[in-house]
N, C-alpha and C positions, 0 to 999 in steps of 0.2 A: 757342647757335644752331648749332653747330658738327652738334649729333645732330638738327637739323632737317633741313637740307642735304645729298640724294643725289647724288653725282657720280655721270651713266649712262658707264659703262666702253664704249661705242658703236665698239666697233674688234675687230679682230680677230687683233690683231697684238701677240702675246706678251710681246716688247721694250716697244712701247707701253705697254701695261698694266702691268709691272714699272716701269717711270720712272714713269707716272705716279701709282701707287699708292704709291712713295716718295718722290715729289717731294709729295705732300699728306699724307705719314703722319701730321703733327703739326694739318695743319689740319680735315679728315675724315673722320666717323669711319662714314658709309653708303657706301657703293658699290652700283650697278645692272651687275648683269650681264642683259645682254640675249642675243637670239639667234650675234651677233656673237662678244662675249667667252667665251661658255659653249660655240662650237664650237672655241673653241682650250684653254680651262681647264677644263671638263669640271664635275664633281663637287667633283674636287681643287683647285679655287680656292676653296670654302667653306672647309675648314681653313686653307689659306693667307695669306687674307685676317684671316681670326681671328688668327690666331698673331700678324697686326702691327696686333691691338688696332682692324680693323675689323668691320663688320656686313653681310651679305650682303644685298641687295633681289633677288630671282630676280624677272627680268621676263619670262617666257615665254608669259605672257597664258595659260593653259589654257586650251579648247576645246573638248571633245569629249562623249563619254557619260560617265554619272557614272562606273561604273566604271575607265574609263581615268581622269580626273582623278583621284579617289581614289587612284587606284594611285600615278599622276604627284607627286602630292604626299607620299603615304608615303613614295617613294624621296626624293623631295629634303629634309622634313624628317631624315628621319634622315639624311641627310648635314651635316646643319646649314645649310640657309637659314634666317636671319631673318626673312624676307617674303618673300614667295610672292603673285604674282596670278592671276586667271586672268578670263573674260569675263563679266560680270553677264551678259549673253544668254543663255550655256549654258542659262540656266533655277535656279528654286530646288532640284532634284532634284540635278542637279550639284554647286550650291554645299553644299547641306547633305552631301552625300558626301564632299566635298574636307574641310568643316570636321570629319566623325567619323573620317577617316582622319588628318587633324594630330595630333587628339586623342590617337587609339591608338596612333601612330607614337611622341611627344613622352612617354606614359606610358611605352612597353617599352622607348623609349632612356633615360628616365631625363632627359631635356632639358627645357628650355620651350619653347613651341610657337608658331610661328611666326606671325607677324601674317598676316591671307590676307584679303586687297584684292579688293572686285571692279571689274576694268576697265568701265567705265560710256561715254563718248564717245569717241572717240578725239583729240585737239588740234586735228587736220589738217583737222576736216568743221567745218564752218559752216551755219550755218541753211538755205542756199540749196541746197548740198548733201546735208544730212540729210535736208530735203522732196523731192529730187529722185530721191536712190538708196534710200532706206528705206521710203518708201511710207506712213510712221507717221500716224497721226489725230493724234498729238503734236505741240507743237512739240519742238526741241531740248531745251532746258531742261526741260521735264517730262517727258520721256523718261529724260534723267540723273538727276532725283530719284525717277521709279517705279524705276528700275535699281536706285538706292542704298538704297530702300525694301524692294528684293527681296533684296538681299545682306546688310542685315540682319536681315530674319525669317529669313531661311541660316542665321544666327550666324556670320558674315562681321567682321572688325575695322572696318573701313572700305571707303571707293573710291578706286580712281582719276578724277580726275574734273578738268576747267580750272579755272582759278582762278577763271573768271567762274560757273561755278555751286558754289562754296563757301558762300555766306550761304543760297541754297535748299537746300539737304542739310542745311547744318545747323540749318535751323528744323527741317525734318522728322525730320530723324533724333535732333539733340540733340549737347550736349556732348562725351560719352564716342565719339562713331562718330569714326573717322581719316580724314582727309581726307589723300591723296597728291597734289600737283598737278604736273604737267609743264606743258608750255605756260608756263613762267618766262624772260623777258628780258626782261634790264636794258638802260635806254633806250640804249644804249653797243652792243650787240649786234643783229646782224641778224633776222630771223622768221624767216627759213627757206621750211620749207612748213608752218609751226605757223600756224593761223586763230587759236584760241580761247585769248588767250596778256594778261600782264598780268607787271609787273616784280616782283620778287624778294620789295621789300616792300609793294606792293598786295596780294600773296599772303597775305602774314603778317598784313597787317592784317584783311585778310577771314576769317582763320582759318582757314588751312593749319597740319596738325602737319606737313606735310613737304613739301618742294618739290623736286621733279626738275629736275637744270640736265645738261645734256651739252655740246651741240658750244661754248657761248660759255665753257666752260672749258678743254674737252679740246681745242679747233683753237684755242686763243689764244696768242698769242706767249711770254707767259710764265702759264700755268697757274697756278699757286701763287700770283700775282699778282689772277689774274680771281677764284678763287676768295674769296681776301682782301675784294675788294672786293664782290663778293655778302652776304656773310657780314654788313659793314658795312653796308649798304644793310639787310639781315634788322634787326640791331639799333637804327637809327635807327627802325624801324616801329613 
């Protein structure tokens, strides 16, 4: 259970990060670097992190024209991310550029090429808001399975996506697609500003291969503690 479970690094603060990435070196073996952790560790947290035997999740959501994604992605795979996401929105043009730039990137470094997720909902929006700001002929939920649909005709690994649409993606998609979910707390932990959210192992059982936890580890009193008991909760599922 331990290479299911992404601790998100959600902080900005160098000390932070150093305690908390050896106070879990035995229990964790993903980390999320988000926009946060990556304006303070840069690049040079990919080796870093590897060298104490963990695995990098680059969560910068890419956005843009293919070209710039393509490119954005070359740079970070060859610095060694593990996972790499970026917006199912962008469009299929994007993502299939992002996916031929891993490729090339991962062949001339001689590496394996990193798994590359398309961002499909975001946790925080809820039905009532998805109709309200998006404008979609969709509901929610078939909006996040034509996304997840689009990112793998890309040749995309998987999505990001809530745990509440995990059993639709993977009727549509199948087995082999990766399912990432944030939106994970445990009955023990607050929501937040997360809408579209389900416990640790509702997730697992729904068929999450990976589930995003941040602040109910990283703001818990004793960390190393919280995570344990997540970990427990995955395996009882």
């Amino acid at each position: 259970m331990k290479d299911q479970l992404i601790v998100a690094l959600d902080t900005d603060d160098g000390e932070d990060i150093d305690w908390m990435c050896t106070t879990l070196a035995e229990t964790v073996r993903w980390f999320k670097i988000g926009f946060q952790a990556f304006s303070t560790l840069g690049t040079d947290g990919f080796p870093w992190l590897s060298a104490r035997g963990h695995k990098v999740f680059l969560d910068l959501k890419f956005h843009d024209i293919p070209n710039t994604v393509a490119r954005d992605v070359d740079t970070m795979t060859k610095h060694g991310a593990n996972m790499i996401n970026m917006h199912a929105s962008g469009g299929l043009e994007m993502m299939q550029a992002a996916r031929n730039s891993a490729d090339d990137a991962a062949y001339k470094e001689n590496i394996p090429r990193p798994i590359l997720l398309g961002v499909t909902l975001l946790t925080s929006i809820d039905e009532t808001g998805f109709q309200q700001n998006f404008g979609s002929e969709r509901e929610l939920t078939k909006q996040v399975v034509y996304l997840a649909q689009l990112a793998q005709e890309a040749g995309l690994d998987g999505v990001v996506a809530s745990p509440l649409e995990i059993e639709p993606i993977r009727k549509t998609c199948g087995d082999n697609f990766l399912i990432v979910t944030p939106g994970i707390r445990p009955k023990w932990a607050e929501s937040n500003d997360q809408r579209r959210i389900t416990t640790p192992a509702e997730a697992i059982n729904k068929g999450a291969d990976y589930i995003v936890v941040g602040r109910p580890i990283i703001e818990a009193d004793d960390p190393l503690a919280a995570a344990e008991m997540i970990l427990d909760e995955m395996r009882g599922a």
